[in-house]
C-alpha positions in Angstrom: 29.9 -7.1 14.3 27.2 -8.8 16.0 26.3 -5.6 18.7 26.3 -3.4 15.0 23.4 -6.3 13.7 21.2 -6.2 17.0 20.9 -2.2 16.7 20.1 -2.0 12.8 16.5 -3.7 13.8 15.8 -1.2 16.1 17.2 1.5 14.3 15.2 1.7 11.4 12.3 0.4 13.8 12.5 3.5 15.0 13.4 5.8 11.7 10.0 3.8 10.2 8.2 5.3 13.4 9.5 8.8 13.4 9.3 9.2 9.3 5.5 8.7 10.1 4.9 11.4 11.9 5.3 13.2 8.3 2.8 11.3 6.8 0.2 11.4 9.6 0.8 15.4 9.5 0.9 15.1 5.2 -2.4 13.1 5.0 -4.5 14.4 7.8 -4.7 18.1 6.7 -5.3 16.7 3.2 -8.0 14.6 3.9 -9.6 16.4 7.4 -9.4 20.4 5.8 -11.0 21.4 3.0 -8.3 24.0 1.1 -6.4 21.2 -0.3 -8.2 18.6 -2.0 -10.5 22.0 -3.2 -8.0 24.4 -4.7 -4.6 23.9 -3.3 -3.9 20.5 -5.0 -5.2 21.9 -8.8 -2.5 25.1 -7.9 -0.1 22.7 -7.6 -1.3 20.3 -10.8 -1.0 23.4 -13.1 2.6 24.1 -11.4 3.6 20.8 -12.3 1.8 20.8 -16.0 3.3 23.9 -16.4 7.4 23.8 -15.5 8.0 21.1 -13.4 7.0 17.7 -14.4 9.0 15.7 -17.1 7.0 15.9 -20.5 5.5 12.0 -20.6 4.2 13.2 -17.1 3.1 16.3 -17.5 0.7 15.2 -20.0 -0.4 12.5 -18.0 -1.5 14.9 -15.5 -3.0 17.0 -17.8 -4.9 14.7 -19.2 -5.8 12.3 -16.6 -5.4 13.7 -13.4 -6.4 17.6 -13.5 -10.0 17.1 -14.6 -10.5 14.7 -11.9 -8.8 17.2 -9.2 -10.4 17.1 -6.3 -10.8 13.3 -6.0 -6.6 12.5 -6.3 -6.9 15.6 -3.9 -8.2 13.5 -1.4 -6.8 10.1 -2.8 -3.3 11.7 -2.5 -4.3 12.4 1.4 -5.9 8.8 1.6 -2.4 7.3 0.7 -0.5 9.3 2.7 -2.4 8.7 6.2 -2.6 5.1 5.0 1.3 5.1 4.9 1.6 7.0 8.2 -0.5 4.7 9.7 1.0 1.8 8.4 4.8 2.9 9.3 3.3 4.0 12.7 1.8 0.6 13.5 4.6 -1.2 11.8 1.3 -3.1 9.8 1.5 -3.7 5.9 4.6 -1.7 5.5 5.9 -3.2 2.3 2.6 -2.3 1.2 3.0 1.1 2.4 6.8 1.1 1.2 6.1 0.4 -2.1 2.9 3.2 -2.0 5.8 5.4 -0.9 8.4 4.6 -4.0 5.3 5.3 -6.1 4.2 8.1 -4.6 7.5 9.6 -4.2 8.5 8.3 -7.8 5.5 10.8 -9.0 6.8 13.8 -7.2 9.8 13.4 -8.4 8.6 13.1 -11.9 6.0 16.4 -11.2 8.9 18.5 -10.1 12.2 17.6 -11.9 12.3 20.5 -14.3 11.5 23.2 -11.5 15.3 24.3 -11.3 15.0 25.3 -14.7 16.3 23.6 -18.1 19.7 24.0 -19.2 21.1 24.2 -15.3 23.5 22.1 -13.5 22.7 18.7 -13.4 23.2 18.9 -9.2 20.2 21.3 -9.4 17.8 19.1 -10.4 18.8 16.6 -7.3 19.0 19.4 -5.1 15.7 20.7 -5.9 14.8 16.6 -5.2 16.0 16.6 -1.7 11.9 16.6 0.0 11.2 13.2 -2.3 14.8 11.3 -3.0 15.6 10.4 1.2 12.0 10.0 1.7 12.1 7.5 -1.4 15.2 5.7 -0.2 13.8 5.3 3.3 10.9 3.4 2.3 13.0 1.4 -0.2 15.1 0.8 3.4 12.0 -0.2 5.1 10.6 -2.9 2.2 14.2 -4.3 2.3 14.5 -4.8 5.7 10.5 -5.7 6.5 10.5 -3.1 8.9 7.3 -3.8 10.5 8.8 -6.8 12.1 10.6 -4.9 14.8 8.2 -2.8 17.1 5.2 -3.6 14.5 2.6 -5.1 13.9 3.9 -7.1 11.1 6.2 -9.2 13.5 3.1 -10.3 15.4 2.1 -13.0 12.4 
């Protein structure tokens, strides 16, 4: 049992380190090019408003996030290198985790109803599969402090 415990550490070490690479790649083109935080994130606002996001959401968006477009443009791209960095360096990663579960918590709520109403309930989970293993990786990483193996965070 004990050679299965000495690997785990290591292991998700090294998931934490891989999964942000996606991040890094999500956040920089968001924040660094221009298309995105000026265009490409309202196209995807008015998807979401329109069929995708749950109705409590949806109207949150509408109302609070759509006229103020461009700046959760960049905010979205702000979290997202912040968590890249953070997983990368293995610094603040709870932090980052829990920015994860939220942020991953909202795209699931944005997108739910994309498959369609009325459709099989596996549908909606497969339509889910970019957000639900990203969300239960960072709940992974807060759980096992994952920043104290080949991080930062162990350095305190």
């Amino acid at each position: 049992m004990a050679k299965y415990t000495s690997a785990l550490p290591r292991t998700i070490a090294l998931v934490r380190i891989l999964t942000s690479v996606f991040f890094l790649l999500f956040g920089q083109y968001k924040i660094f090019g221009w298309a995105f935080a000026h265009g490409g994130f309202q196209q995807y606002l008015q998807g979401f408003v329109q069929t995708g996001a749950v109705s409590f959401y949806g109207h949150f968006l509408q109302t609070f996030v759509t006229p103020y477009a461009v700046f959760f443009g960049y905010l979205v791209g702000a979290v997202e290198l912040f968590i890249g960095l953070s997983l990368l360096l293995g610094k603040w990663v709870r932090i980052a985790s829990l920015l994860g579960v939220l942020h991953m918590l909202s795209l699931t709520l944005a997108t739910w109803w994309e498959p369609g109403h009325g459709v099989p309930v596996w549908r909606y989970f497969g339509a889910e599969l970019d957000h639900l293993p990203l969300l239960f990786l960072f709940i992974i990483f807060f759980a096992a402090d994952a920043g104290q193996v080949w991080g930062l965070d162990g350095r305190r």
